[in-house]
C-alpha positions in Angstrom: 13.7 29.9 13.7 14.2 26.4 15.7 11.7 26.9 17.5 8.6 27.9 15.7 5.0 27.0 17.4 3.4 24.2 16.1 0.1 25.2 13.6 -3.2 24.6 15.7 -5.4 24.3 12.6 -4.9 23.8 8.6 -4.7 27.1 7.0 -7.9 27.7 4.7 -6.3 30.7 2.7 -2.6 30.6 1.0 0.0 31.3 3.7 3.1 33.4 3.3 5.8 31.8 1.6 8.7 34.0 -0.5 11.1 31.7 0.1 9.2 28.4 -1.1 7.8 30.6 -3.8 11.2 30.8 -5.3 12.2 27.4 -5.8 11.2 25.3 -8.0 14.0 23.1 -8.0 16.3 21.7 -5.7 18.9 23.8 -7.8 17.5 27.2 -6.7 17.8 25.2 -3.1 21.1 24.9 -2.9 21.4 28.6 -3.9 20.0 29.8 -0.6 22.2 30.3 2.6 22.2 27.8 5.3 20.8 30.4 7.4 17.1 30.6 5.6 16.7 26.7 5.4 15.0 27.1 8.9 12.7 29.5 7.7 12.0 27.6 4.4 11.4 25.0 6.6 8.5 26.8 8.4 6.9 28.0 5.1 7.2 24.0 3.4 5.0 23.1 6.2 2.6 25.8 6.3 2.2 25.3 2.4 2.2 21.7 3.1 -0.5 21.6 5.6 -2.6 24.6 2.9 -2.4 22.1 0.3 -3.6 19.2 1.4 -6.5 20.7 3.2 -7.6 22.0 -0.1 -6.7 18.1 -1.6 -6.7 15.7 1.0 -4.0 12.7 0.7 -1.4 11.8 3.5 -0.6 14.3 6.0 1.2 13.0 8.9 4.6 11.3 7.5 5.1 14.3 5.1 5.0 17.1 7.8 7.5 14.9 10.1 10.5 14.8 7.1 10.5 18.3 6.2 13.6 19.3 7.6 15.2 15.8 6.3 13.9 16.6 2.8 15.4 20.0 2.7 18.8 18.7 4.1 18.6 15.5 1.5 18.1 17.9 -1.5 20.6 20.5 -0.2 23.2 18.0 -0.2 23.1 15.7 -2.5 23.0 16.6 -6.5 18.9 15.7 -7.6 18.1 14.0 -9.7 21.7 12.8 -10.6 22.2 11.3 -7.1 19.0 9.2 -6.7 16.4 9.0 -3.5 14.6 7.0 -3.2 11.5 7.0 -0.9 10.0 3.8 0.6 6.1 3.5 0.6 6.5 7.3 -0.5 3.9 8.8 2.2 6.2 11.1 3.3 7.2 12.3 -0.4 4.5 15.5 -0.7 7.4 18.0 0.4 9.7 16.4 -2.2 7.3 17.1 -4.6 6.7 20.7 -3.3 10.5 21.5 -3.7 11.0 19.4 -7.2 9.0 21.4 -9.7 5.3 20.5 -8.7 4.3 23.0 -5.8 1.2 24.4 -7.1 0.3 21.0 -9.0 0.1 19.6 -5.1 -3.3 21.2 -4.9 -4.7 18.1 -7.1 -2.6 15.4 -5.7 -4.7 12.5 -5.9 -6.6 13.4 -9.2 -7.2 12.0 -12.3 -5.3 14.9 -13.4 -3.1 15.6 -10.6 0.2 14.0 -9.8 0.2 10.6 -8.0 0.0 9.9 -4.0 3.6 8.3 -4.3 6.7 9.1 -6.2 5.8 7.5 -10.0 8.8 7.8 -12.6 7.3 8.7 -15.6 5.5 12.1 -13.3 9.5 13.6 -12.5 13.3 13.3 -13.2 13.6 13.5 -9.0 11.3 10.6 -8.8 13.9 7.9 -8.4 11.9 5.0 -8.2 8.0 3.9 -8.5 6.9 3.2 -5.2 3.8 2.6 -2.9 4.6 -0.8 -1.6 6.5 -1.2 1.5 10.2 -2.1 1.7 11.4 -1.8 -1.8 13.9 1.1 -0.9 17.1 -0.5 -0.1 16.7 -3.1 -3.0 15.9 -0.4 -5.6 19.3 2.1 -3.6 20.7 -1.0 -4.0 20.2 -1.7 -7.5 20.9 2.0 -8.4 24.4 2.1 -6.8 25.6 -1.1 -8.4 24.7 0.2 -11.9 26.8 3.6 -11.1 29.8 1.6 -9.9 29.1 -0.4 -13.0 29.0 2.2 -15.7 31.6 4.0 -13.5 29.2 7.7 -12.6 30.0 9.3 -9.7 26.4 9.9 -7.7 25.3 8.3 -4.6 22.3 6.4 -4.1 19.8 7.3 -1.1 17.2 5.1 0.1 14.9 6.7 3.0 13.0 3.6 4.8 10.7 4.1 8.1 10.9 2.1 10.9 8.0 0.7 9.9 8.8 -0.6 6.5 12.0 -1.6 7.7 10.3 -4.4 10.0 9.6 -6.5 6.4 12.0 -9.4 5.5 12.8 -7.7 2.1 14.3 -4.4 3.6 16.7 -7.2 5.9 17.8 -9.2 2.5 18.9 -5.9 0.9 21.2 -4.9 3.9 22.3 -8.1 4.0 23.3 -8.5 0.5 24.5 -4.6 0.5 26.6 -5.4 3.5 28.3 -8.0 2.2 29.5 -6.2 -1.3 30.0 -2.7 0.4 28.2 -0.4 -2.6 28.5 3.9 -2.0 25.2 4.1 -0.8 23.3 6.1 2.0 20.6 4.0 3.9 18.7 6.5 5.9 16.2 4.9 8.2 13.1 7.6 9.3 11.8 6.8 12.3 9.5 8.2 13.4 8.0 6.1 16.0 10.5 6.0 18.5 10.6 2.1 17.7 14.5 1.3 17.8 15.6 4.1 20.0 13.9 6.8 22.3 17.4 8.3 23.6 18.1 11.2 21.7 19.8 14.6 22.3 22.5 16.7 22.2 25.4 14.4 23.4 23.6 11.9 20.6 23.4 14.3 17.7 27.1 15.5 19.0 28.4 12.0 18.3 26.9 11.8 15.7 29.0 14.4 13.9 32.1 12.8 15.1 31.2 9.4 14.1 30.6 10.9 10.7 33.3 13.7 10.6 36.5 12.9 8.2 38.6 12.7 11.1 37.6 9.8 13.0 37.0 8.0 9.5 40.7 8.8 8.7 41.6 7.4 12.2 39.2 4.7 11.9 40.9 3.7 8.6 44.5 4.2 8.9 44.0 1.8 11.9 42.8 -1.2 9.4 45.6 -0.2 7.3 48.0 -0.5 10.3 46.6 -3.5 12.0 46.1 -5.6 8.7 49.1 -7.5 9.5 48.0 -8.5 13.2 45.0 -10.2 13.0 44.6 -10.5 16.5 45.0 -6.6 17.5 42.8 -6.2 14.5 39.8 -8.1 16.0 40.6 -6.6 19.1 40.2 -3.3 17.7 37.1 -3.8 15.5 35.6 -5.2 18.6 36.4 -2.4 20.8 35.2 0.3 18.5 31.8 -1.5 18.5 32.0 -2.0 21.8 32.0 1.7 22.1 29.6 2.7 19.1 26.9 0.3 21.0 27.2 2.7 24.3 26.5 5.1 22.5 24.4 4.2 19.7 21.7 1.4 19.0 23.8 0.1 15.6 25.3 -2.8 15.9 23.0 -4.9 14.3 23.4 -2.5 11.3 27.5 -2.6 12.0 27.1 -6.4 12.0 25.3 -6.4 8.8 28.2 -4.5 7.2 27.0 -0.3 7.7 28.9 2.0 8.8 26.2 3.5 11.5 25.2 6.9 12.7 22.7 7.9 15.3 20.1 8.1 16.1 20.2 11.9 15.1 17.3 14.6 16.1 15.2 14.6 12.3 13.9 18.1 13.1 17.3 19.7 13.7 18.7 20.6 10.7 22.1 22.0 11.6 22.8 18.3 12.7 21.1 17.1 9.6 23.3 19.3 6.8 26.9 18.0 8.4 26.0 14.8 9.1 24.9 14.3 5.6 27.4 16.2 4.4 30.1 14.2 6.1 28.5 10.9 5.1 28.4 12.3 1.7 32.3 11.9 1.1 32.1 8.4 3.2 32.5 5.5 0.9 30.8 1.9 1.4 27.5 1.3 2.7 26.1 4.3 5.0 23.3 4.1 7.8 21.9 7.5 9.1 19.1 6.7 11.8 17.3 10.0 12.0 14.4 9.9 14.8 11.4 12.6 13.7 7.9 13.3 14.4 4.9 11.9 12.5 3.0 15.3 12.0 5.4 17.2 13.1 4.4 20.6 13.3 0.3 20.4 13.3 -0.5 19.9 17.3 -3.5 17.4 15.9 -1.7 15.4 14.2 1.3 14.9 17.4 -1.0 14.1 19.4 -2.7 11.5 17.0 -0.7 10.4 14.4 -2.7 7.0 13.4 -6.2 9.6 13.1 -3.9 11.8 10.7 -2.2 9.6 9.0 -4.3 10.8 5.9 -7.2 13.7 5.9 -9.8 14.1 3.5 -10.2 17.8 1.3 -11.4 20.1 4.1 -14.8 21.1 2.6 -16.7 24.7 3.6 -19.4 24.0 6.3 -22.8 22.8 4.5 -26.1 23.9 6.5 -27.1 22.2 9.2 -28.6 19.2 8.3 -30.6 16.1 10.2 -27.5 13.5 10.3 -27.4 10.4 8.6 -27.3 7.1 10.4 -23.6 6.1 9.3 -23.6 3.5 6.9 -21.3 0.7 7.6 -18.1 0.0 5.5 -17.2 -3.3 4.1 -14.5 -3.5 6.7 -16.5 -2.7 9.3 -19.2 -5.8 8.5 -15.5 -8.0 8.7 -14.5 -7.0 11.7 -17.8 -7.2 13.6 -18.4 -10.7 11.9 -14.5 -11.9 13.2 -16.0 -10.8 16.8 -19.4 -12.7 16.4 -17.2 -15.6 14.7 -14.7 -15.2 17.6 -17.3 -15.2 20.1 -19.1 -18.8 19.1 -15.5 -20.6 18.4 -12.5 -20.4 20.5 -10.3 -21.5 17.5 -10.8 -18.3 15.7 -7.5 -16.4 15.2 -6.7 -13.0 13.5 -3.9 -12.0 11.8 -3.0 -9.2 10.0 0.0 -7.8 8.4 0.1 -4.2 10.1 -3.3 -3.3 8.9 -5.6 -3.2 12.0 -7.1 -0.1 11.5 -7.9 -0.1 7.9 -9.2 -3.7 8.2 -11.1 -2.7 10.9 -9.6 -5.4 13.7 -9.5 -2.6 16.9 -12.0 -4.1 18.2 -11.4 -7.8 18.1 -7.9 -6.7 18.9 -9.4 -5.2 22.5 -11.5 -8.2 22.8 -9.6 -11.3 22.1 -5.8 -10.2 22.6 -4.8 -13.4 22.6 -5.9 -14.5 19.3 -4.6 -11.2 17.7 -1.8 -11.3 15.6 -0.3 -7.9 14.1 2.7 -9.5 12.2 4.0 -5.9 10.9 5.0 -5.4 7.5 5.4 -9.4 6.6 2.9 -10.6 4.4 4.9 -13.7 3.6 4.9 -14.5 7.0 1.5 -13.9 7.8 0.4 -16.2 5.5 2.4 -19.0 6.8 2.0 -17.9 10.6 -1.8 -18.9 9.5 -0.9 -21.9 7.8 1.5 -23.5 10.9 -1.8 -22.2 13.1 -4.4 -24.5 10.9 -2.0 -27.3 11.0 -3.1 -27.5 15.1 -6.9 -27.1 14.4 -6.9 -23.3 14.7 -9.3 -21.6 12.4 -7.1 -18.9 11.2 -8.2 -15.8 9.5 -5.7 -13.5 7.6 -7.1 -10.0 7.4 -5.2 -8.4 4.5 -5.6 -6.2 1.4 -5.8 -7.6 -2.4 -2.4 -5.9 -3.2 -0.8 -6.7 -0.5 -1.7 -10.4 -0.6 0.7 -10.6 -4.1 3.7 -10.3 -2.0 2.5 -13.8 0.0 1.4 -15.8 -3.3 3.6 -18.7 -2.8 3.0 -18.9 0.4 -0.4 -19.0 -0.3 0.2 -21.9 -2.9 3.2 -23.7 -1.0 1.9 -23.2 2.8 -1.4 -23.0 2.5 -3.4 -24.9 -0.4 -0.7 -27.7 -1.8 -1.5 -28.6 1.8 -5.2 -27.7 1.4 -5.4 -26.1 4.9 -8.1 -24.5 6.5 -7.2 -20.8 6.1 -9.7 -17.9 5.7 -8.8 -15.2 3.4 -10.3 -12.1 4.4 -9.4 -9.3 1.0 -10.0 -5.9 1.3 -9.5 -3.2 -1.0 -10.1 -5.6 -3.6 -11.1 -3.8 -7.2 -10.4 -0.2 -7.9 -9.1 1.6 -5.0 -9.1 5.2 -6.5 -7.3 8.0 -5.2 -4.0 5.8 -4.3 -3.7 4.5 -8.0 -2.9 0.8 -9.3 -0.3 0.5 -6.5 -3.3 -0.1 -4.4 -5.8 -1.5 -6.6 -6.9 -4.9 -5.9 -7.1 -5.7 -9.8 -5.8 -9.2 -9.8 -7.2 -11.4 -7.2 -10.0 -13.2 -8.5 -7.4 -14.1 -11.5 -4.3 -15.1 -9.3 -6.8 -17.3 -7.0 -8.9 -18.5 -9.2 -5.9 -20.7 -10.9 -5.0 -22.6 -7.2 -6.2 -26.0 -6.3 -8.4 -26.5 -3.1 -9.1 -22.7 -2.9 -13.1 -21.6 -3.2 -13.1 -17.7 -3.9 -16.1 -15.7 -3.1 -17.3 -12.7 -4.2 -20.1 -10.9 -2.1 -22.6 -8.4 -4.1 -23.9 -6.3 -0.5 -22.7 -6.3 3.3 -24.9 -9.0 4.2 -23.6 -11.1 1.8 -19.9 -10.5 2.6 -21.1 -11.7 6.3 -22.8 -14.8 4.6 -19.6 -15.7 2.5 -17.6 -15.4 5.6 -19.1 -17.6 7.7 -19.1 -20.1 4.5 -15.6 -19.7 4.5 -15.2 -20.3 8.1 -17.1 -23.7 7.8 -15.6 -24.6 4.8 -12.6 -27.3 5.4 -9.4 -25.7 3.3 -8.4 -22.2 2.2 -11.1 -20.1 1.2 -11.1 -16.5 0.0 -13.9 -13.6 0.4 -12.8 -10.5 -1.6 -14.5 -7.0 -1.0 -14.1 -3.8 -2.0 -12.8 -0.3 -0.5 -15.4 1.6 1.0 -19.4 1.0 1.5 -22.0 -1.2 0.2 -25.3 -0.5 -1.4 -26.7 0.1 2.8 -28.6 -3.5 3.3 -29.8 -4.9 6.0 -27.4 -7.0 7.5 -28.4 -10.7 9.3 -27.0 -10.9 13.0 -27.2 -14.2 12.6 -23.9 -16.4 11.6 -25.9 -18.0 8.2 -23.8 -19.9 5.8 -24.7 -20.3 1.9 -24.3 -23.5 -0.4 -21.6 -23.2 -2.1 -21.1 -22.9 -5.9 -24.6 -21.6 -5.8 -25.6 -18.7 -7.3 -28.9 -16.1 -6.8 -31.4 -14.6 -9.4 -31.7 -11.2 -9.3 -34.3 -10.4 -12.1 -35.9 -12.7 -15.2 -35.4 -11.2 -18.4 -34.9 -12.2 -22.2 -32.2 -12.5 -24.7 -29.5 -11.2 -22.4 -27.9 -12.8 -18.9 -25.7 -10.4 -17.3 -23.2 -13.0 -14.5 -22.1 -10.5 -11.9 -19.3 -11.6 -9.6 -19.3 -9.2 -6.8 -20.3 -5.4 -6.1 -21.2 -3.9 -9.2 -24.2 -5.6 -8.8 -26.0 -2.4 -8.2 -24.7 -1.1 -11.5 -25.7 -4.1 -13.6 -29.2 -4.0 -12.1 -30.2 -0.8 -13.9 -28.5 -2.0 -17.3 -30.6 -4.9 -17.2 -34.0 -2.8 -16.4 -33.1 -0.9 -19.1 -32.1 -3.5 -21.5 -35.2 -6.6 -19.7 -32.2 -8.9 -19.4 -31.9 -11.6 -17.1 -29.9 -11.2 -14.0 -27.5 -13.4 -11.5 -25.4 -12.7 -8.8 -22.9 -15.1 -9.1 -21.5 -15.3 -5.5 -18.9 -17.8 -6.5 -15.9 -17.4 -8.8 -14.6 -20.5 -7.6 -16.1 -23.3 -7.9 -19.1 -21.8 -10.8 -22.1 -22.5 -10.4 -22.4 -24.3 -13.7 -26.2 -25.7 -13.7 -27.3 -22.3 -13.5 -24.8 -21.3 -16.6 -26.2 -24.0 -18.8 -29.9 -23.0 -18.2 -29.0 -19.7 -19.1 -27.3 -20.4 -22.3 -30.8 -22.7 -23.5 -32.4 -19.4 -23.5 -30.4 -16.5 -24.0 -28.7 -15.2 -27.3 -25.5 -13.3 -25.3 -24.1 -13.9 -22.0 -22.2 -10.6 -20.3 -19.3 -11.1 -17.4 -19.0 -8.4 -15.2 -16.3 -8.0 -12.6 -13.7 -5.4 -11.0 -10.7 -7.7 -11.7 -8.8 -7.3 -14.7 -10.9 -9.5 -17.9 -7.5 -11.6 -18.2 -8.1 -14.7 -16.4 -10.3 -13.6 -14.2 -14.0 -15.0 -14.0 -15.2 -14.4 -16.6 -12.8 -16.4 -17.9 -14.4 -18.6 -16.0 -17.2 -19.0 -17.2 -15.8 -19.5 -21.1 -13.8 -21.6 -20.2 -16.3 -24.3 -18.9 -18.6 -23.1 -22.1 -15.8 -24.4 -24.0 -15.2 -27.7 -22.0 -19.1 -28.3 -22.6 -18.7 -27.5 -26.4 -21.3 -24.5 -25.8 -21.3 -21.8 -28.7 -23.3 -19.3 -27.1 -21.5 -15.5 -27.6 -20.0 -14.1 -24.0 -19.4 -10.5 -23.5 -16.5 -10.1 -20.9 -16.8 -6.2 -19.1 -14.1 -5.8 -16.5 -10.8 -3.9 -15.8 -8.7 -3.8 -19.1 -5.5 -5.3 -19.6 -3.8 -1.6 -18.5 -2.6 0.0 -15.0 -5.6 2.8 -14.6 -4.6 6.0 -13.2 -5.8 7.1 -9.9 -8.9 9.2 -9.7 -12.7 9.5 -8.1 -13.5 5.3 -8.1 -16.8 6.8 -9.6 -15.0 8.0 -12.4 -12.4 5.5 -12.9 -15.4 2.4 -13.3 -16.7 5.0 -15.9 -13.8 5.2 -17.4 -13.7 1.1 -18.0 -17.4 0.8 -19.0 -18.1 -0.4 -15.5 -21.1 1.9 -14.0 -24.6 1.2 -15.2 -24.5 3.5 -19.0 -21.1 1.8 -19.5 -22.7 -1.8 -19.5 -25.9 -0.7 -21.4 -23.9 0.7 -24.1 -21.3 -2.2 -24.1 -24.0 -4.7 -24.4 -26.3 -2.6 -27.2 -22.8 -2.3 -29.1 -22.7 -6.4 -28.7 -26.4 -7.1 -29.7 -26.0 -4.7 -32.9 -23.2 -6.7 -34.1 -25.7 -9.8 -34.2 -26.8 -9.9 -38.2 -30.2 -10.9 -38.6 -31.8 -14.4 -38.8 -27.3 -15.6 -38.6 -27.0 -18.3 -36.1 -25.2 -17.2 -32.6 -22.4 -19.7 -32.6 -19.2 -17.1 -32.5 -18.0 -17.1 -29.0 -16.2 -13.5 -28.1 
């Protein structure tokens, strides 16, 4: 059935699928005819589209590899011949067909399996991924250690055009180009971003690129033409010559693949013996299949960005008045960069590939000229910034917490050994929930908080994250503002474009005994600990530099101090904070609450803060725990 309509809505009740039903492995996969792969095709999608309606996750890069994971699976010999999926977006079907179909129904969970291929979840789960542009490396990696230990498998990497736009996925062709590895590179794209020209004459040379024949040909000619170095150049010329009439691979050629392509990703005829006749191909192998983000869902063609993930489709509530919408974290940036923008002609934004989750459209529409959307090159961001505030630009680098690891020396070498005057702008910092510790933004406050030159902000409420960034933008040298995923406790926010002293902190609520320090925005949590528990209260604003005046009043009249932050409690600031205790030869106890020193599975962000003593009964109980240990009328000169 090639040519089945594409769904108009996501099925709310179970669809039809026999075939799907009986597979639970890519073994009882290869059992079935070539014939009914079409028609497992259809059902995969139907139950694909079924599933995460009832779950939510990613949608639109699963539904446009179906056929390529059916053809990948038929194939090659799972688990024994690895694949390896970049980012892993696009991995739901694998999942389906590798022994977790029904488990797909709480992707996302605390007790469901993860939003990206995860090791320890599956034997077909090559690789840990979630991070972009890791494939090749890890294919890489793989097919060395076969050749190595001399086991016959191949090794598959799948990489999207998008990923493949990083400088990573480029130093692992390079380096498998040069010591020619079996292994399959097969490049999904699905944007039409290195070749629109597809079709039957393609897909027909295709097959005869890949067939044994012309590979015999191909090689007995080397063989022949060894000894003439001259006809030999001639002829390696010619032939890519010809490939690049036909085909848009001779960078790949020149990097040392043997290319194929572009190919149709949704014809799966074309799919099985090209695959198949790659399969017996040795050296390094490029397959550039061209699919269909949403393929198959007429919502999701037709916007693929607005379906890149869905939430759970819930039954219809009653009608109710509607809620002013409550503006996001991101949003308060992004309208702040405009406002900025608008009073200083040396703002700039740059992002690595992230405009619409860091909220940038807008500024992007506005100020064209001062937009930057680097791709998938967080290295390169960073120093595109720091070559930009070397001229007397006021650069701003939109980017997420995680993402920002993969640019740490540039942010040390480029940016602050040079103390420049780059803006930091961290998203997604903290717990990120459903998209596990891939995503989470667990380490920033400790990885910054160690540079020279660097002031690190942590805002407590939307009005304060505006506040922090116009501090940062007057502030001469790299500054970072970290904020969370999501929205804020719903203040009122300032139009105006106010700055803050810095190093300066803000009482929240006057107490005794106990001074809760809260760096960021579980400010709202900590508040009803300390009602409960009439402790004092600070939101600290500033990891970096303290504000250490208001530390030592607090210690001259409080028996315990308590940290509380979403970083991990391993150099982070509350680390801080005993650290100049201990410089001042203070012995006042410290209670450190934050993210333990272990990766937390994904789950509800409500549930995983609960998890790590971080909502408001957490901290109560942490803190009474603390305050118990206290023997009577015993001097408090143990620091913890």
């Amino acid at each position: 059935m090639p040519n089945q309509p594409a769904f108009q809505e996501i099925p709310l009740q179970r669809p039809n699928t026999p075939l799907l039903d009986q597979i639970s492995s890519p073994n009882q996969l290869r059992l079935l005819d070539e014939e009914q792969l079409e028609q497992l095709s259809y059902e995969l999608r139907a139950y694909l589209l079924y599933s995460v309606g009832q779950s939510g996750g990613h949608f639109g890069a699963g539904l446009g590899v179906i056929e390529l994971t059916i053809a990948l699976h038929f194939v090659f010999n799972t688990p024994e011949d690895r694949v390896v999926w970049d980012v892993g977006h696009q991995a739901y079907p694998h999942k389906i067909l590798t022994g977790r179909r029904e488990e797909l129904l709480k992707i996302r969970q605390h007790d469901g399996p993860a939003a990206f291929p995860c090791r320890n979840e599956s034997p077909y789960d090559a690789f840990g991924v979630g991070h972009s542009s890791t494939s090749i490396s890890a294919a890489l990696g793989m097919a060395l250690a076969a050749k190595q230990k001399n086991e016959k498998r191949r090794a598959i990497a799948v990489i999207g055009d998008g990923a493949l736009t990083a400088g990573m996925a480029f130093e692992a062709l390079s380096h498998a180009g040069d010591i020619a590895p079996d292994m399959l590179v097969v490049l999904n794209d699905n944007d039409m971003a290195i070749s629109d020209n597809v079709g039957g004459l393609k897909n027909h040379l295709a097959r005869i690129l890949s067939g044994r024949t012309y590979n015999q040909v191909r090689d007995s000619g080397k063989t022949l033409l060894s000894n003439t170095p001259g006809l030999m150049e001639f002829a390696k010329k010619t032939e890519e010559h010809m490939k690049g009439l036909v085909a848009p691979g001779t960078l790949f050629e020149e990097l040392g693949f043997n290319y194929i392509g572009p190919i149709d990703g949704h014809d799966l005829p074309t799919l099985l013996r090209t695959l198949e006749n790659m399969k017996s191909l040795s050296g390094p192998q490029f397959l550039h299949v061209v699919t269909k983000k949403g393929k198959g869902f007429a919502p999701a063609e037709s916007d693929p960005i607005g379906y890149h993930a869905i939430n759970k489709i819930e039954a219809k509530p009653p009608i109710q008045e509607a809620k002013k919408a409550q503006p996001k974290f991101a949003n308060v940036f992004g309208q702040w960069l405009c406002d900025m923008a608008e009073q200083d002609s040396r703002v700039q934004g740059i992002t690595p590939a992230m405009r619409e989750g860091s909220d940038l459209i807008r500024f992007s529409e506005r100020f064209p000229g001062r937009y930057f959307d680097v791709a998938i090159a967080e290295q390169h961001a960073v120093t595109l910034a720091a070559g930009m505030a070397c001229e007397g630009m006021k650069p701003v680098v939109a980017i997420y917490s995680t993402f920002l690891q993969r640019a740490y020396d540039q942010l040390i070498h480029d940016v602050a050994v040079q103390n420049l005057d780059v803006l930091f702008a961290i998203d997604r910092a903290g717990l990120v929930g459903e998209d596990g510790p891939t995503h989470a933004g667990s380490f920033d406050l400790s990885y910054l908080r160690c540079i020279p030159n660097m002031i690190v902000m942590a805002p407590s409420d939307e009005n304060e994250l505006r506040l922090m960034l116009t501090t940062g933008h007057e502030y001469v040298g790299p500054a970072a503002v970290r904020y969370p995923r999501g929205s804020g406790p719903g203040v009122e926010i300032s139009p105006a474009l106010e700055s803050i002293e810095i190093g300066r902190s803000r009482t929240i609520r006057e107490g005794q005994n106990v001074a809760i320090l809260c760096f960021g925005t579980l400010l709202a949590e900590a508040a009803q600990a300390a009602e409960e528990l009439n402790a004092t209260l600070i939101d600290m604003r500033f990891v970096k530099p303290l504000d250490t005046s208001q530390i030592c009043k607090l210690i001259e009249r409080h028996e315990l101090l308590v940290t509380i932050e979403e970083n991990v409690i391993s150099g982070g600031a509350g680390s801080g904070v005993a650290e100049y205790l201990q410089a001042q030869n203070a012995t006042v106890p410290i209670l450190h609450l934050g993210l333990p020193d272990q990766f937390i599975p994904h789950g509800k962000p409500a549930n995983m803060l609960a998890s790590c003593d971080l909502n408001s009964v957490g901290i109560s109980r942490r803190i009474k725990q603390r305050l118990a240990a206290f023997e009577p009328n015993i001097s408090l000169n143990n620091a913890s």
